[in-house]
C-alpha positions as CSV (number, residue, x, y, z in Angstrom):
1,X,0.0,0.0,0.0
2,X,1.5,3.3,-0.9
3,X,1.4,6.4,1.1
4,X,-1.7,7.4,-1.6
5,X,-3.3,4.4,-1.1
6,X,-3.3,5.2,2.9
7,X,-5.0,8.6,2.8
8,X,-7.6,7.2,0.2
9,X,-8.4,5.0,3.3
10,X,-8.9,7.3,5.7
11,X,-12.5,8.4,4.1
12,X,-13.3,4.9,4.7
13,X,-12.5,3.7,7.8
14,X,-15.7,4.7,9.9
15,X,-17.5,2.6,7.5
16,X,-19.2,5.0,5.2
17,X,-20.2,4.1,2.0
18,X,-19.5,7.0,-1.2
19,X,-22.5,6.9,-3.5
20,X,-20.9,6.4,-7.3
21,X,-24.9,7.1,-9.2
22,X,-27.0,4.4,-10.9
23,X,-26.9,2.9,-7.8
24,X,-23.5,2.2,-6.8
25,X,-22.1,2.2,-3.8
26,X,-18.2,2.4,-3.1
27,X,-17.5,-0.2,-0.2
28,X,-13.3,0.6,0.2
29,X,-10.8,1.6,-2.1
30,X,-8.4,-1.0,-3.7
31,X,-5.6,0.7,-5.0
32,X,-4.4,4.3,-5.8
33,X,-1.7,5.2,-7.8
34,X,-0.3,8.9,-9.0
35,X,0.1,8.9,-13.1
36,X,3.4,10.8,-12.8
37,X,3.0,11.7,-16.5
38,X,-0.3,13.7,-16.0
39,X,-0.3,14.5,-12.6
40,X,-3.9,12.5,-12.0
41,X,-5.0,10.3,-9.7
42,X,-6.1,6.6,-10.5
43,X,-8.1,5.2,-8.2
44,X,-9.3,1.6,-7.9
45,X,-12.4,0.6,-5.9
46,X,-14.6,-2.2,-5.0
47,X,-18.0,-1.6,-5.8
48,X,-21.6,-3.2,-5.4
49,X,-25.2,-2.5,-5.9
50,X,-26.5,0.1,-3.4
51,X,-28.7,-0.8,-0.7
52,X,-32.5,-1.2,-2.7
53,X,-35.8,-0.5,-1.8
54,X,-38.9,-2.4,-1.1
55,X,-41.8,-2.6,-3.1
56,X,-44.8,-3.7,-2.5
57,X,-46.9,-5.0,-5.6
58,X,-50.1,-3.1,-6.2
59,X,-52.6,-4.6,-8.7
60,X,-49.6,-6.3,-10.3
61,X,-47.6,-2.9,-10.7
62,X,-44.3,-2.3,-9.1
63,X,-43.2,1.8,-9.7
64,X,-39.0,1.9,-8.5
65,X,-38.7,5.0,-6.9
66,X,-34.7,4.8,-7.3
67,X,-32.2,3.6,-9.8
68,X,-30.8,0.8,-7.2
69,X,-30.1,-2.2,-9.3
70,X,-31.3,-4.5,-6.2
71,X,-34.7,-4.7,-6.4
72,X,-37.1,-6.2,-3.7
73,X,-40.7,-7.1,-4.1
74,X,-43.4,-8.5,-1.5
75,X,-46.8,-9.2,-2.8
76,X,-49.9,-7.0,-2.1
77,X,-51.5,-7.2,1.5
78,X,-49.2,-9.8,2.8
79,X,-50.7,-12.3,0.5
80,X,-49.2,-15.8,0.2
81,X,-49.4,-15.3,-3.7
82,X,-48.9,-12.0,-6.1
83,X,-48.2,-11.4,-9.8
84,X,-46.2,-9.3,-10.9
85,X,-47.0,-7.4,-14.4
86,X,-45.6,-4.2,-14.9
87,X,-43.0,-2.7,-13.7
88,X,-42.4,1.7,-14.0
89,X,-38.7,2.1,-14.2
90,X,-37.5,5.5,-12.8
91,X,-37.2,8.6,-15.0
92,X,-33.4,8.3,-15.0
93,X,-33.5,4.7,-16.4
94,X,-32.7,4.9,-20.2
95,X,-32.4,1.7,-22.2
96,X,-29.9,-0.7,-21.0
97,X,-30.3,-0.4,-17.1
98,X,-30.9,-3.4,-15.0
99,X,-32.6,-4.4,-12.0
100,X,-32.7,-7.3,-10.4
101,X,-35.7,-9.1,-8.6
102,X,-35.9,-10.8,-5.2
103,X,-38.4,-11.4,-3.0
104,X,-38.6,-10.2,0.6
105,X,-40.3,-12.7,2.6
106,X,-39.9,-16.5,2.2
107,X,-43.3,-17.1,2.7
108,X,-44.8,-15.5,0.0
109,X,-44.3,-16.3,-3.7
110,X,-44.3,-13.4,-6.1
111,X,-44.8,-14.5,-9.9
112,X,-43.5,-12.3,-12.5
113,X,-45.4,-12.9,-15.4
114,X,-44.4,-13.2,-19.2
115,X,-45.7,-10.4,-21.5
116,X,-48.9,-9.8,-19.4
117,X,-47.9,-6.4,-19.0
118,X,-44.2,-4.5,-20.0
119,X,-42.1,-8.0,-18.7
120,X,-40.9,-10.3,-21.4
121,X,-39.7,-13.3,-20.1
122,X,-37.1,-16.1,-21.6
123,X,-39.4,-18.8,-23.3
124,X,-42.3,-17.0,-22.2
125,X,-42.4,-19.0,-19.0
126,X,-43.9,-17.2,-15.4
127,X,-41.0,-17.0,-13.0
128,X,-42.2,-18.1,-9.5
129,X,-39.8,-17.0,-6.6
130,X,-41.4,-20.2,-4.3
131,X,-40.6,-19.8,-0.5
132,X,-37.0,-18.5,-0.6
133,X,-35.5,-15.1,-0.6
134,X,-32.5,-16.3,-2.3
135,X,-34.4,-16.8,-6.0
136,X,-32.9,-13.8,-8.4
137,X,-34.8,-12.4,-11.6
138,X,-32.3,-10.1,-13.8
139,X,-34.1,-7.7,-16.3
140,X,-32.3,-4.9,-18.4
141,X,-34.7,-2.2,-19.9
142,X,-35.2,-1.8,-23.4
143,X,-36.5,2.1,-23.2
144,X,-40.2,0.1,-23.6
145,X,-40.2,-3.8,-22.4
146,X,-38.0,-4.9,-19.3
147,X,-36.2,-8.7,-20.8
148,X,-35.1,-11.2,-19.1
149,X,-31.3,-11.8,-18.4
150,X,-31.0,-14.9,-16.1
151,X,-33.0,-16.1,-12.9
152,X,-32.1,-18.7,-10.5
């Protein structure tokens, strides 16, 4: 670790996480390293998804209310079974951001449905997140339909 690399660290030590946008969140700097040519500043970090929000689903529509890639959904009054049509990205989501889906209580099973309203699903199979909080759903937005990019 340099001497660079030491003061970068200091802003990190109490824990604090630096919001990078989209969502983002620095969790510690890796490396820092003066380019002696141009006098700037590389800096390395690690990096994951900021903390996301909850959503509950309302008549089958979720509306994100941030641009948090982690995504987490709980069906409508508690119920032990939702679908999940629609969802209303947020304004700052162009074409090419992604989300992904998980469910926020093991016992209940949201179902994100294929093409029912602006989700398009691989094969045009339903995706049932059944009793586990650990089941993922990635979408990316195409600017009108979110698509599916994996799920286990």
């Amino acid at each position: 670790m340099t001497a660079l690399d030491g003061e970068l660290g200091k802003f990190f030590d109490d824990g604090t996480e630096l919001e990078l946008g989209n969502g983002w969140n620095v969790l510690r700097p890796l490396k820092a390293e003066r380019n002696p040519l141009t006098e700037s500043i590389d800096i390395r970090l690690v990096a994951q998804p900021g903390r996301g929000a909850a959503y509950v689903i309302a008549s089958g529509v979720i509306a994100l209310t941030t641009t948090s890639p982690d995504v987490q959904i709980d069906n409508e009054a508690a119920a032990a079974s939702d679908d999940l049509d629609t969802i209303t990205p947020h304004a700052d989501m162009g074409p090419g951001s992604v989300v992904v889906l998980r469910s926020t209580n093991s016992s209940r099973d949201p179902t994100i449905k294929h093409a029912t309203g602006n989700i398009l699903l691989v094969g045009g199979l339903d995706f049932t997140m059944l009793g586990a909080t650990n089941n993922r759903i990635g979408l990316m937005w195409s600017g009108v339909r979110w698509h599916e990019l994996w799920r286990f």
